[in-house]
C-alpha positions in Angstrom: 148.1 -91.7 47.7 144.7 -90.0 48.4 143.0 -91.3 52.1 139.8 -93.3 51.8 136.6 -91.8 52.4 135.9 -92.0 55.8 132.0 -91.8 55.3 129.6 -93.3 52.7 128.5 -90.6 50.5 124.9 -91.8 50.2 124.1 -91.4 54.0 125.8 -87.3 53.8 123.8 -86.6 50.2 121.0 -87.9 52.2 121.5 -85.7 55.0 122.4 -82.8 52.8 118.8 -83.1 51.1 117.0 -83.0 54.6 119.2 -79.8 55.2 118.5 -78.1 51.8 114.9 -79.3 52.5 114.3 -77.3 55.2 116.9 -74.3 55.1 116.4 -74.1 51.5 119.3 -73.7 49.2 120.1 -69.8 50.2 120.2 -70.3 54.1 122.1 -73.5 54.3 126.1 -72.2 54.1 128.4 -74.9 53.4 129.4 -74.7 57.5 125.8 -75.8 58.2 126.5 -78.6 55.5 129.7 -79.6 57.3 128.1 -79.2 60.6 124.9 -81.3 59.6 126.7 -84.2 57.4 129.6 -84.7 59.8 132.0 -83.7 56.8 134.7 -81.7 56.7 134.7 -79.0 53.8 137.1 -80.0 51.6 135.6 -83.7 51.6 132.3 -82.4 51.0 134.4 -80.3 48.0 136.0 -83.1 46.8 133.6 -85.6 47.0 130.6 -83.7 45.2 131.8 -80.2 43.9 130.8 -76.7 45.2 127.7 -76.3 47.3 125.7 -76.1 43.9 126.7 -79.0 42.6 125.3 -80.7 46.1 122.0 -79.4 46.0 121.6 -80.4 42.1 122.6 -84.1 43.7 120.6 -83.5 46.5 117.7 -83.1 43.8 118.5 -86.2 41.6 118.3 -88.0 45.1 115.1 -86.4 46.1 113.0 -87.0 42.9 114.3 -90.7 42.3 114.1 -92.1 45.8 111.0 -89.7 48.0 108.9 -89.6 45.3 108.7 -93.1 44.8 107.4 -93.9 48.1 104.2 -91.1 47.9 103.5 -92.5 44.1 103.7 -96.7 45.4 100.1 -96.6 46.4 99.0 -95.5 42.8 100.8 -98.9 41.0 99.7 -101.5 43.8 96.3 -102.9 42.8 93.3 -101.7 44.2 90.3 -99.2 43.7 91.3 -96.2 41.6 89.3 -93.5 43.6 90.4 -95.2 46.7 93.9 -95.2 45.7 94.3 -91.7 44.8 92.3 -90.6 48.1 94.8 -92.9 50.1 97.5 -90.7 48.5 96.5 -87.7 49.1 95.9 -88.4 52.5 99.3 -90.0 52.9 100.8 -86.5 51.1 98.9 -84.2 54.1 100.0 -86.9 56.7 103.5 -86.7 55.7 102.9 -82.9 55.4 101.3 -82.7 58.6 104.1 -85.0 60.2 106.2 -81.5 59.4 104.5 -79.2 60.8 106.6 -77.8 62.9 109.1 -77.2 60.1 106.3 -76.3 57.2 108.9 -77.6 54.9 106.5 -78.7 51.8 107.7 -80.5 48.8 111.8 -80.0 48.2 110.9 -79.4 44.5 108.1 -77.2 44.7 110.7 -75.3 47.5 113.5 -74.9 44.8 110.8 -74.4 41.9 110.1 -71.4 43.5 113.3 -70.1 45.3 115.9 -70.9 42.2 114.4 -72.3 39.6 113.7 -68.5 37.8 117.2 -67.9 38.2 119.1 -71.2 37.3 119.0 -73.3 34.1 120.2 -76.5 35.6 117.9 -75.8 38.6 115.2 -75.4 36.4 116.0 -78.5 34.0 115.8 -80.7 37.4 112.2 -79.4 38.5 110.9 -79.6 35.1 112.3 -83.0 34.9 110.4 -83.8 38.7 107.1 -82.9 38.0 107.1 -84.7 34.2 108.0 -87.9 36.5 105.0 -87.3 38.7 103.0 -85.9 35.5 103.9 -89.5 34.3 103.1 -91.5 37.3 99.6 -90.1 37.6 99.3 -90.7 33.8 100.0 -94.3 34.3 97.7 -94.7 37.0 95.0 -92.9 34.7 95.8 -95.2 32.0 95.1 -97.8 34.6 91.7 -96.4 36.3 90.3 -95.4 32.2 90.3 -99.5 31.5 88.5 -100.3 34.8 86.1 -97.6 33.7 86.1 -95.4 36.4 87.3 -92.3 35.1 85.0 -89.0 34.1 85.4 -88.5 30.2 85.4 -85.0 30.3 89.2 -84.8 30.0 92.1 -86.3 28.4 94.1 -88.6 30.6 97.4 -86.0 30.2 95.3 -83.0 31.0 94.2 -84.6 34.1 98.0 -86.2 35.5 99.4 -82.4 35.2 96.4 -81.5 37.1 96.6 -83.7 39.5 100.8 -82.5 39.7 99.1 -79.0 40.2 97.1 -80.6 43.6 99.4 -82.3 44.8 102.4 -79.3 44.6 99.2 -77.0 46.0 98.4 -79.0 48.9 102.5 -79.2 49.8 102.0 -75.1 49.5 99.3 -75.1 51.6 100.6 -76.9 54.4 103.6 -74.9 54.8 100.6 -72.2 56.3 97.7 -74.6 58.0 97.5 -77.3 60.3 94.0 -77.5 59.6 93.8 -80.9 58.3 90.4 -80.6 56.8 91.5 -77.7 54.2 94.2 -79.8 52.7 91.6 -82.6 52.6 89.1 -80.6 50.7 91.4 -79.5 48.1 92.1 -82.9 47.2 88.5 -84.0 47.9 87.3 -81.3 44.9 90.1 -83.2 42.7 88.7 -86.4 43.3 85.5 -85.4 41.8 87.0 -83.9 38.8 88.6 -87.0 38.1 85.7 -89.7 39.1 
């Protein structure tokens, strides 16, 4: 009879993302994974496959449970322009918050690192930024029927727009602790947008 698990597997995929988040998917060995989850390997093996198979769980986890909290000020009710200002200044806090570790955005990270190389990598950041590409679109779709929105654009056009600020400024912060260039990036969106 196989032993329970003697650890709950959200709490080590958790801890496994934060790893892979700052190590990035080539530097973190599966020693570092047993060292930082408090697993031993052939639990870790067991319970979620090879080290591959972790980090494509560690990226499910990452797009439907971080992203959330960055997109929750765009669906609470409010002033559009406002709104999106308040995100983009929570993005460069959180950003700034990690400076020390210039870690960015876990899918812009693995978009860039393994995404070229790996299909199923690739499927799972394409699948991220159409959720965020979708999120912006809805709070678009919102802002257009209050009126507040520059015509100039189609409401698509400007959500994978705004996915291409938002995955800049996590860029961008990985090299400055300047807070005002992250701000002005996002300031020149705002007044593409409104």
């Amino acid at each position: 009879m196989a032993r329970p698990r003697e650890f709950d597997e959200e709490t080590v995929l958790d801890k496994a993302m934060e790893l892979f988040w700052s190590k990035g998917f080539e530097k973190t060995s599966i020693q570092d994974l047993c060292e930082h989850t408090g697993v031993h390997r052939g639990s870790l093996y067991e319970t979620f496959g090879d080290k591959n198979d972790l980090f494509l769980a560690a990226l499910d986890r990452f797009r439907h449970h971080s992203a959330g909290k960055l997109f929750a000020v765009l669906e609470e009710p409010g002033n559009p322009k406002e709104q999106l200002s308040a995100f983009f200044e929570r993005l460069i806090e959180s950003s700034m918050d990690n400076a020390k570790e210039r870690r960015g955005c876990l899918i812009a990270n693995t978009a860039v690192e393994l995404a070229p190389f790996d299909p199923k990598v690739a499927s799972r950041v394409e699948a991220s930024l159409l959720d965020m590409e979708n999120r912006f679109y809805s709070f678009l779709l919102r802002a257009q029927k209050e009126g507040g929105l520059k015509g100039k654009h189609n409401l698509r056009e400007l959500s994978r727009f705004l996915v291409g600020v938002k995955q800049g400024v996590h860029i961008m912060a990985k090299t400055t602790t300047d807070r005002k260039t992250l701000q002005d990036v996002y300031k020149v969106a705002l007044s593409a947008v409104f």
